[in-house]
C-alpha positions in Angstrom: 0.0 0.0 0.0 1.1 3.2 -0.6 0.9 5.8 2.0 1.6 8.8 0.2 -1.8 8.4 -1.4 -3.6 9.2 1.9 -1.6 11.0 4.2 0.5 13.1 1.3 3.4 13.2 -1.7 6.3 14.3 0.9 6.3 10.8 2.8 9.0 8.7 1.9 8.4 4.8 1.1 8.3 2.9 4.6 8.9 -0.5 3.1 11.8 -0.7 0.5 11.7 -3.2 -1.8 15.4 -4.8 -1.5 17.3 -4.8 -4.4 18.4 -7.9 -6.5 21.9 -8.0 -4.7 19.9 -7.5 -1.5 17.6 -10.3 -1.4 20.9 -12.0 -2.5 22.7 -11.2 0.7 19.6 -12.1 2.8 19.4 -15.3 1.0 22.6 -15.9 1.9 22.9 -14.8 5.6 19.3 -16.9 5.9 21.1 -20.1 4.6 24.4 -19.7 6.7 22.1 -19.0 10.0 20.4 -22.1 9.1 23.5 -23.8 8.9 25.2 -22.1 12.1 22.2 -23.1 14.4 21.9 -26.6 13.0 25.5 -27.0 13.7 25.8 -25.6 16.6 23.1 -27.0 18.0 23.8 -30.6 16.6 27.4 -30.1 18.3 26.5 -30.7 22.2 23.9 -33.6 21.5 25.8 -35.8 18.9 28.3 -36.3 21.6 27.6 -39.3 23.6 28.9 -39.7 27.0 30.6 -42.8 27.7 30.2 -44.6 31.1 28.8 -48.0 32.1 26.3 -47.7 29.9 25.9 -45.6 26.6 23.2 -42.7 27.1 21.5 -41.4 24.0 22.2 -38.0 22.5 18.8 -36.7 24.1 19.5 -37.2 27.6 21.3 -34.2 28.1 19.0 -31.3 29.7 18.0 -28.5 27.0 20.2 -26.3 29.5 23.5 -27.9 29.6 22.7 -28.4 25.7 22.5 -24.6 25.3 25.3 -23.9 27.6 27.2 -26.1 25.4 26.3 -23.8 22.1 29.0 -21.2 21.2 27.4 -17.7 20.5 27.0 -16.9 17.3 28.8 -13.9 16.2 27.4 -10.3 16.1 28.1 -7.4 13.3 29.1 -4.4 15.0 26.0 -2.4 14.3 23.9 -5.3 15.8 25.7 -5.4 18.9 25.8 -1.4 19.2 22.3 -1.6 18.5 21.6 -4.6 21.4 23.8 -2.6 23.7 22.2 0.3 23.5 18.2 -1.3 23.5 17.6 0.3 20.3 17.3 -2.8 18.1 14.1 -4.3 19.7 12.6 -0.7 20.0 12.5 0.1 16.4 10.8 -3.3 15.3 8.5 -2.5 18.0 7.4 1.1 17.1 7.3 -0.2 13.5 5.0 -3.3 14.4 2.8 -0.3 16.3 2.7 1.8 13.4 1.5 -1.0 11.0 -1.3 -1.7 13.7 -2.3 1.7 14.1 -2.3 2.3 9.9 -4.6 -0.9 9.6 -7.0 0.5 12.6 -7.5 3.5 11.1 -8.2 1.8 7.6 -10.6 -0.7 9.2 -12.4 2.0 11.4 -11.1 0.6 14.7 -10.7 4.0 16.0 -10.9 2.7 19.7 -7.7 1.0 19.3 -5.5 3.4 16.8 -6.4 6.0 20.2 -4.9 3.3 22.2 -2.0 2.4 19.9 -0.8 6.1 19.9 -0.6 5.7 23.5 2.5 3.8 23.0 4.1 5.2 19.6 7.0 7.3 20.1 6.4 10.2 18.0 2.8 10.1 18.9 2.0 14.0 17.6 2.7 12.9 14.2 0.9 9.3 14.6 -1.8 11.9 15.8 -1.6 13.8 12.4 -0.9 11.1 10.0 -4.3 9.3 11.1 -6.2 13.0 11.0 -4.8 13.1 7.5 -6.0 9.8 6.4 -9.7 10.1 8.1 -9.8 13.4 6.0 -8.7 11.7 2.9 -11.3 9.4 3.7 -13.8 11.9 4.2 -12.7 13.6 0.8 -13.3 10.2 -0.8 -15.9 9.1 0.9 -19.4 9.0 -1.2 -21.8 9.2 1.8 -22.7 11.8 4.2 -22.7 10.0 7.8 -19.5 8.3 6.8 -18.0 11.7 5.7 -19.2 13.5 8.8 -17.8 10.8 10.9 -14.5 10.5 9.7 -13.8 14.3 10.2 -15.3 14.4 13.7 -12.9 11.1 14.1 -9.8 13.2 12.1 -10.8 16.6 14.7 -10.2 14.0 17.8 -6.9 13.1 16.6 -5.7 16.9 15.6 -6.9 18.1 19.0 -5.1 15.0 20.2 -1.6 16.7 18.6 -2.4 20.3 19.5 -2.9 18.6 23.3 0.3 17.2 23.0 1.9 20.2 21.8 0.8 22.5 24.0 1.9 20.5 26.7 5.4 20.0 25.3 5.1 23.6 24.7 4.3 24.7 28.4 7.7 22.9 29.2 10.2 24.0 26.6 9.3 26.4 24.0 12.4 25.4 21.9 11.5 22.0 22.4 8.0 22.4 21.0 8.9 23.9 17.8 11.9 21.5 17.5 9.4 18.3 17.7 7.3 20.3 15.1 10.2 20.5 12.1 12.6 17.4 13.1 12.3 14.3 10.4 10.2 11.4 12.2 12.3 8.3 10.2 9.4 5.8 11.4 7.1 8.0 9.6 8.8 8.0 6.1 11.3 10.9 7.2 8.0 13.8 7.6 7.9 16.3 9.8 4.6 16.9 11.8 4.2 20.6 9.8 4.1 18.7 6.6 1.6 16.8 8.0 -0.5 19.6 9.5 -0.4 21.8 5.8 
């Protein structure tokens, strides 16, 4: 699905189809995983201890078989990106924003409130699903369904201007800096694209 078709032209693509050399490299790195766990994990239960009676390969606990694994090695950036908890929280805020996009696209409007509860940039979660509903209302061939997409689309931008008011009551410079920085889990927008 395109996003730039509902919420606007200045989003950039959030899923990159990977290039021929690409899918080459993850073909490649799936394969060797395959074969790293297989033989790593073959490694501690092919061995057979020997005492008065021969024990199968099985008998070992699943702990002493995984204590017995040698850690697979790490890139640099995956590591930095463990270390610093960074890794998990960017699949996560991408899972969220996938949920919330198919809420608002279904009409589950209960949970795309509750989703942006726990998205990160939730001022431009706020305006990205305002500018959908409204796209929807444009679209929209009905007059109930277009009046209740832009009461919907009004709850989320008074959600934003909440939320930015707040931030702005803290920090002035703060405010308008959330306003104009790039949001890279949004397609690299600012929330003033959003808003125009």
């Amino acid at each position: 699905m395109q996003y730039s078709k509902w919420i606007g032209s200045f989003i950039l693509p959030l899923f990159d189809k990977p290039s021929l050399s690409q899918r080459l490299c993850l073909e490649v790195r799936k394969a060797a995983r395959s074969y790293q766990r297989h033989f790593f994990w073959c490694k501690p239960c092919c061995k057979t201890r020997r005492s008065n009676k021969q024990k199968s390969a099985f008998s070992n606990s699943p702990i002493e078989v995984i204590k017995g694994c040698v850690p697979l090695p790490l890139s640099e950036s995956i590591a930095t990106s463990i270390r610093k908890g960074t890794l998990s929280e960017e699949g996560t805020q991408a899972m969220l924003r996938d949920l919330l996009f198919w809420a608002v696209f279904t009409d589950r409007i209960d949970m795309a409130k509750v989703l942006i509860l726990h998205i990160r940039p939730r001022i431009c979660a706020a305006l990205s699903c305002a500018a959908i509903l409204n796209n929807r209302a444009f679209k929209t061939t009905t007059s109930d369904k277009r009046h209740l997409y832009r009461q919907q689309a009004r709850d989320f931008d008074t959600y934003a201007t909440d939320c930015i008011n707040a931030c702005y009551s803290k920090s002035e410079s703060k405010a308008c800096d959330l306003l104009i920085r790039e949001v890279p889990l949004f397609g690299k927008m600012t929330c003033m694209q959003v808003n125009i």
